[in-house]
C-alpha positions in Angstrom: -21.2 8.7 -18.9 -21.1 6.4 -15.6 -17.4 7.3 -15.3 -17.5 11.0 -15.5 -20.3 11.6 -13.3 -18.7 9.3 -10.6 -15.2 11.2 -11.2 -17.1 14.3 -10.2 -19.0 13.1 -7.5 -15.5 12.1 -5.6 -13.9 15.4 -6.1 -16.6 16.9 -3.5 -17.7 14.0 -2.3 -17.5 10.2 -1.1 -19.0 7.1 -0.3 -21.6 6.8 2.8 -19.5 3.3 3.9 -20.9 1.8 6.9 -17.7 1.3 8.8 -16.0 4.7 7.9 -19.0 6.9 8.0 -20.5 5.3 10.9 -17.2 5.4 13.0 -17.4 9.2 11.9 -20.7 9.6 13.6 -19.9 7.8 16.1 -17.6 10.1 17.9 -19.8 13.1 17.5 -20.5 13.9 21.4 -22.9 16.4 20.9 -25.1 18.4 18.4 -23.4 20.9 16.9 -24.8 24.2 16.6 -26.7 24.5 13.1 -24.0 26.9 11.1 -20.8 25.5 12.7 -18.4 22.7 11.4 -17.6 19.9 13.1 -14.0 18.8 13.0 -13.3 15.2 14.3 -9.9 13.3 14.7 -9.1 9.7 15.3 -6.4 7.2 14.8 -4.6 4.0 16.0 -0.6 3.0 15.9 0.6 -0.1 16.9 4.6 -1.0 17.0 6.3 -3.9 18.0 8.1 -6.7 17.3 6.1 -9.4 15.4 7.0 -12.9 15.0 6.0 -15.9 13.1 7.2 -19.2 14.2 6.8 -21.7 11.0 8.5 -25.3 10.4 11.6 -24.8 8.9 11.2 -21.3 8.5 10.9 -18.4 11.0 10.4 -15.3 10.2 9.6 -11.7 12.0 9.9 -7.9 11.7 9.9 -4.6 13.8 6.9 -2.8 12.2 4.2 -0.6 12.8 0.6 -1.0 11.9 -1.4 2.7 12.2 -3.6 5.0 10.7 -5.1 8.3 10.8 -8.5 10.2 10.0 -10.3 13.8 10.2 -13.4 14.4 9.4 -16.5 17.8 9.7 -19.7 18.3 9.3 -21.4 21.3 8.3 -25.4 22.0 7.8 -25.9 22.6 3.9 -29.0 23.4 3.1 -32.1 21.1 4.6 -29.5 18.5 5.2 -25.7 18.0 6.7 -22.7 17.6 4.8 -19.5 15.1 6.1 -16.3 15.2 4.4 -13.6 12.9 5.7 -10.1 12.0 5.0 -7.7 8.8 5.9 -4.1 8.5 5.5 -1.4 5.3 6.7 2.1 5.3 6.9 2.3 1.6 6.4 4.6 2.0 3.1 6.9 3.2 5.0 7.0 1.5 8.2 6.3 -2.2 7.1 8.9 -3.9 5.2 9.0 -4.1 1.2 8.0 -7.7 0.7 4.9 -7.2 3.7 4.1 -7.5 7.3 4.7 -11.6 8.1 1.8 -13.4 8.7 1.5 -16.8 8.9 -1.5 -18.0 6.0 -2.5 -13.9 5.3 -2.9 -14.1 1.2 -4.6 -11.3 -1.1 -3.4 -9.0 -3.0 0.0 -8.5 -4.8 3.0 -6.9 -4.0 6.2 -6.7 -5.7 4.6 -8.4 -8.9 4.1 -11.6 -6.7 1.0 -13.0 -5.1 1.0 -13.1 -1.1 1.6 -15.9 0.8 2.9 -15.5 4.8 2.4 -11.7 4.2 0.0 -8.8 4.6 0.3 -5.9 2.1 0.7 -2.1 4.1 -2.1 -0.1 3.4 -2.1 2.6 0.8 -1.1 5.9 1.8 -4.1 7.7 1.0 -6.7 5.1 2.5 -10.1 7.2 2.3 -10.9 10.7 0.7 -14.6 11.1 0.9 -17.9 12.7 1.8 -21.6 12.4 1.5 -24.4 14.3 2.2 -27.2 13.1 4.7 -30.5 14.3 4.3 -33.8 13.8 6.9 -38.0 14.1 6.1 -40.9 12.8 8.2 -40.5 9.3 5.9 -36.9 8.3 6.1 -33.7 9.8 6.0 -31.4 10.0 2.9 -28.1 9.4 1.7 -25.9 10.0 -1.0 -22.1 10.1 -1.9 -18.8 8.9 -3.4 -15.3 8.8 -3.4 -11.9 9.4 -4.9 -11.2 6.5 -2.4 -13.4 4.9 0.0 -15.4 2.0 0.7 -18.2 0.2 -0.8 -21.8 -0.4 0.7 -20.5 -3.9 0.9 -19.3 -6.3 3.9 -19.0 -5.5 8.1 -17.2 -2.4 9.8 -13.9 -2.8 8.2 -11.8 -4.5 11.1 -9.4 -1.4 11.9 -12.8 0.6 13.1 -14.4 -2.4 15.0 -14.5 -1.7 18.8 -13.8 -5.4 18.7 -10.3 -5.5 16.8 -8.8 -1.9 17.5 -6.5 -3.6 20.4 -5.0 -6.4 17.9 -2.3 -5.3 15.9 -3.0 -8.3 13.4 -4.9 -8.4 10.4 -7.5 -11.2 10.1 -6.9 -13.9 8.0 -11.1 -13.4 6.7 -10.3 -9.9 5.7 -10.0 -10.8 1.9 -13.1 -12.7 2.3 -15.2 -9.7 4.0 -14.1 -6.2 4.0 -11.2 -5.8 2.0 -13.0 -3.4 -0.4 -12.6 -0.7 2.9 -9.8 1.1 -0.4 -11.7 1.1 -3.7 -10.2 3.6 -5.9 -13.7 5.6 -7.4 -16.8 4.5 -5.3 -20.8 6.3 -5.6 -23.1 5.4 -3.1 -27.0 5.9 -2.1 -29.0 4.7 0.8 -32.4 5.6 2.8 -32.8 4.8 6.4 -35.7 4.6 8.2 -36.8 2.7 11.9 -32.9 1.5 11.9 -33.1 -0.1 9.0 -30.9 1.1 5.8 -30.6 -0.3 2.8 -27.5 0.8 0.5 -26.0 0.0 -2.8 -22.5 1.1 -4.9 -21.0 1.3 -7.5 -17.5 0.9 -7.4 -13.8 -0.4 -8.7 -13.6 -4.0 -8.2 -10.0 -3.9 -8.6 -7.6 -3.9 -5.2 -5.9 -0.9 -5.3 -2.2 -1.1 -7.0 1.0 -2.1 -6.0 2.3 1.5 -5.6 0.9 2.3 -2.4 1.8 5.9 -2.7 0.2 7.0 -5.5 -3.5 7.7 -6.9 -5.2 5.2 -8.8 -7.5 5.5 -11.3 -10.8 5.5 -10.4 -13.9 3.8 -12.5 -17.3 1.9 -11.8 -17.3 -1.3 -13.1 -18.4 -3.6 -9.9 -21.9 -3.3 -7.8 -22.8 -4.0 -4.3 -25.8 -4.0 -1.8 -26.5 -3.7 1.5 -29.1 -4.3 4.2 -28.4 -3.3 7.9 -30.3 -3.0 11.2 -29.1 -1.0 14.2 -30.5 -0.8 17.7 -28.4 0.4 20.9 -25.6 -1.9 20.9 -26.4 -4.3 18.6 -25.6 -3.8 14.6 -26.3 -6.8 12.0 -25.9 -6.8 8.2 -26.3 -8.9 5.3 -24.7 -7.4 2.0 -23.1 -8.8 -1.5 -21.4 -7.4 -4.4 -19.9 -8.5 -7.8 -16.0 -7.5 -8.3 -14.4 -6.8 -11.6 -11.6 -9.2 -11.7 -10.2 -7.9 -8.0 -6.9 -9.6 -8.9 -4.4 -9.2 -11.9 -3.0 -12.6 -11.6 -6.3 -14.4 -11.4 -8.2 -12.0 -13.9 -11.8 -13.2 -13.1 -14.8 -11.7 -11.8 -15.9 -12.5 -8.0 -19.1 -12.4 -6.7 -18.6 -12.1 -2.6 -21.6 -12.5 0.1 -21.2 -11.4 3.9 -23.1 -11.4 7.1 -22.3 -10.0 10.2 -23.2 -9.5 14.0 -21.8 -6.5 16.0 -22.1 -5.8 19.7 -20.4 -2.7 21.3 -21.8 -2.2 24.8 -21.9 -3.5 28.1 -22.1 -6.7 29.6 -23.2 -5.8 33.4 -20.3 -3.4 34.6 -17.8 -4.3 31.5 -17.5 -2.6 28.4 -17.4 -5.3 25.8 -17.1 -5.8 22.1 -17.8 -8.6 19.8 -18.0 -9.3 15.9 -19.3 -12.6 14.5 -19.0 -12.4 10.9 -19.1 -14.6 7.3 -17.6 -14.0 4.1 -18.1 -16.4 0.8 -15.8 -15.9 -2.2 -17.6 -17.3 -5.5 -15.1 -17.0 -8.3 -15.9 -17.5 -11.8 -14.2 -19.5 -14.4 -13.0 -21.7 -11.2 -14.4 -25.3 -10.6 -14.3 -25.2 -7.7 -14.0 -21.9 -6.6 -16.8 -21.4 -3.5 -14.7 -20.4 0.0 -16.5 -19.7 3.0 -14.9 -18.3 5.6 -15.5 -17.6 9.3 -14.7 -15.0 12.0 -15.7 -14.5 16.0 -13.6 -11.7 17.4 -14.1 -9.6 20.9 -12.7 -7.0 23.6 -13.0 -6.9 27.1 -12.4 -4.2 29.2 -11.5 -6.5 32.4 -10.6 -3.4 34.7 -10.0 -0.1 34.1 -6.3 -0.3 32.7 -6.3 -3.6 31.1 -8.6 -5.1 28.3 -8.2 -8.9 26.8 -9.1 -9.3 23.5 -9.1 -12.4 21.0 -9.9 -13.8 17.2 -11.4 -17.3 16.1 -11.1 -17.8 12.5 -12.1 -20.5 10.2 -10.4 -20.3 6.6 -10.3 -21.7 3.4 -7.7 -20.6 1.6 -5.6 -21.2 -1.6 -2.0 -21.8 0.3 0.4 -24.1 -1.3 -1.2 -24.0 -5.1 -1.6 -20.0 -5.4 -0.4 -18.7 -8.4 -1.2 -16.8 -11.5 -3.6 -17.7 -14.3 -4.5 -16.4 -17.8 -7.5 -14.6 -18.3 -10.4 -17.5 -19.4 -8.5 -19.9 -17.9 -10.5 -22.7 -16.7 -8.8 -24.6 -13.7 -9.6 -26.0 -10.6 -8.3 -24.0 -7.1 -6.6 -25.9 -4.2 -8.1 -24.9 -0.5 -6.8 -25.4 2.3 -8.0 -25.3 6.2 -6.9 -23.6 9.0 -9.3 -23.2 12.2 -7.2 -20.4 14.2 -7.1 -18.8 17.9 -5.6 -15.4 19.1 -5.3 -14.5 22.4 -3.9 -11.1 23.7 -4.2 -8.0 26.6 -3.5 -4.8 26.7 -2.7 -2.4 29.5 -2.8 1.3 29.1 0.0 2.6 31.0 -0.7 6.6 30.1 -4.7 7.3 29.9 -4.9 10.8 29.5 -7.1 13.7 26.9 -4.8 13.3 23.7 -3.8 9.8 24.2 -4.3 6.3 25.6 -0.8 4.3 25.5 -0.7 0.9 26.3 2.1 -2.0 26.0 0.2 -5.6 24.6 1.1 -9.0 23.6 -0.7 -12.2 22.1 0.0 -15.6 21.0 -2.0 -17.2 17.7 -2.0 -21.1 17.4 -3.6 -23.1 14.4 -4.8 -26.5 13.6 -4.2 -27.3 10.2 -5.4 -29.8 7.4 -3.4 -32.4 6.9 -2.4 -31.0 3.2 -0.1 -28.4 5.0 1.7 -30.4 8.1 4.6 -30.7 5.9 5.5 -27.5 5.6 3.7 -25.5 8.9 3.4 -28.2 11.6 4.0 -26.3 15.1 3.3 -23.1 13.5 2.7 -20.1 15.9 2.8 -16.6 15.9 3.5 -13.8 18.3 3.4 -9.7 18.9 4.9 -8.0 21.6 3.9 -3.9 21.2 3.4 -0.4 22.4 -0.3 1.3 20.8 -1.2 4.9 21.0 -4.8 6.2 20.4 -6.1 9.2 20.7 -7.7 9.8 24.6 -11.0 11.1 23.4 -12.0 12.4 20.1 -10.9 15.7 19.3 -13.2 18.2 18.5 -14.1 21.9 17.8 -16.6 24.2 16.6 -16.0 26.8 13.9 -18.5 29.4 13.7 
């Protein structure tokens, strides 16, 4: 019964996720007259040449990050209606085996557990709506999604202010906001003095390793979420229980995250900043408590250039990840890396439909001693061109 009534739900409609959602609303410039839609457009495109500098074993790529979204709104009845879509060409423009990344690991692809490597997105990476409903009390919200995201973890990091100028994924993604592509997702939350409180049901499972096509949607994993925003300042505190998230460690997760968002500015410069932690609780697993750490910013240091940066403690399963039978009992092997990116970005075209800018940045690690054998000196580097759009686009249809 669950099932079908969330199949329904995403064919009109999709999750009210805090990063997609909010990004949505976010770009709205004005109100729009009462019986008009709102149409909104955004997207980001990095591509360059990446490379990753390990002992013994070097290895880079010419690739291109991106993705793209639309979006309207439309007044339905006492309340408004937002329908949005999402789309990457990252099966396509990132290399079979991944994009190389020096300790990135979640996920599968090509039947084998990543190591080094972070998966492209899926193809279709949101189809979704929900509608948004205001009284004298609080204001409601209700919604799912053939895709989308769960009311669970921060803005996923390719809509934070504080990460749209680094073309590399963060290695606390799979520890945070990975669920951003949860194939079947139903969602309710009320809002009232900035405070919202949210919770999901979703498909605990990371989405296939066919990146092209649909999977099947379900409801068989739960999440909650509190959040506070006011002005520039957005914090969170959510956690959810995944359905065996991985085939070849078939076992339920339980994941907790906190976060702290600024997007504002600091006397004359616009800055942005994310503090965030993620803890992965796996079950069946001795040992199997990670916590994981992120600080991650973007400075607008004039008008053409802005310096960005990511601090990242891990703890990851490196040199013993592998695949497991379902009841298993075993004990994980983590590992530690503390790590540091630095990079700028200057836009050398600013204009309406586009900003274009040419970047680069350097990442350097320290390392327990387990894995000085193998990535001692390890460093990694990007050298790219990014186009976003100028200014959201927009338009009325009456």
């Amino acid at each position: 019964m669950v099932l079908g009534i969330a199949i329904t739900v995403s064919a009109v409609s999709a999750a009210r996720a805090q990063d997609d959602d909010q990004h949505m609303r976010d770009m709205t410039t004005m109100a729009p007259p009462p019986q008009s839609w709102t149409w909104m457009a955004d997207g980001n495109v990095f591509y360059g040449y990446n490379k990753q500098q390990r002992h013994f074993a070097d290895f880079s790529a010419w690739e291109s990050q991106n993705w793209f979204m639309g979006g309207g709104e439309h007044a339905l009845g006492p309340g408004r209606l937002t329908l949005q879509a999402m789309l990457s060409l990252e099966p396509f423009t990132i290399q079979p085996q991944g994009s190389p990344q020096l300790f990135q690991t979640g996920e599968s692809y090509q039947r084998v557990p990543l190591v080094d490597f972070q998966h492209p997105h899926d193809l279709l990476m949101n189809l979704s709506g929900s509608y948004r409903y205001s009284t004298a009390v609080a204001t409601f919200d209700i919604g799912g999604g053939l895709v989308g995201a769960p009311a669970l973890g921060p803005t996923a990091f390719m809509h934070r202010e504080s990460a749209r100028d680094n073309p590399q994924v963060p290695l606390t993604h799979h520890s945070m906001d990975s669920t951003h592509i949860s194939w079947g997702v139903v969602t309710a939350g009320v809002e009232r003095g900035g405070f919202t409180l949210e919770a999901s049901g979703f498909r605990g499972e990371e989405p296939d390793e066919d990146r092209i096509n649909i999977d099947r949607p379900r409801i068989d994993s739960y999440s909650g979420r509190v959040s506070w925003r006011r002005g520039p300042w957005a914090v969170q505190f959510s956690g959810g229980r995944l359905h065996e998230p991985e085939w070849f460690e078939p076992y339920d997760e339980t994941r907790l995250t906190a976060s702290l968002e600024f997007n504002g500015n600091v006397r004359t410069r616009p800055v942005s900043a994310t503090f965030g932690w993620g803890e992965s609780r796996e079950a069946v697993v001795q040992n199997g408590v990670s916590d994981n750490f992120l600080a991650e910013w973007d400075v607008r240091a004039s008008r053409a250039i802005s310096i960005y940066g990511r601090a990242e403690i891990v703890e990851k399963q490196i040199l013993g990840l592998g695949t497991h039978s379902k009841g298993e009992v075993y004990a994980e092997v983590y590992s530690h890396v503390d790590v540091l990116t630095i990079g700028a970005i200057h836009d050398v075209l600013s204009a309406r439909w586009a900003h274009v800018g040419i970047g680069a940045d350097m990442t350097l690690y320290h390392l327990s001693p387990d894995l000085l054998g193998d990535f001692e000196g390890s460093r990694s580097y990007h050298v790219f061109a990014r186009w976003r759009p100028g200014a959201p686009q927009m338009h009325h249809t009456h």
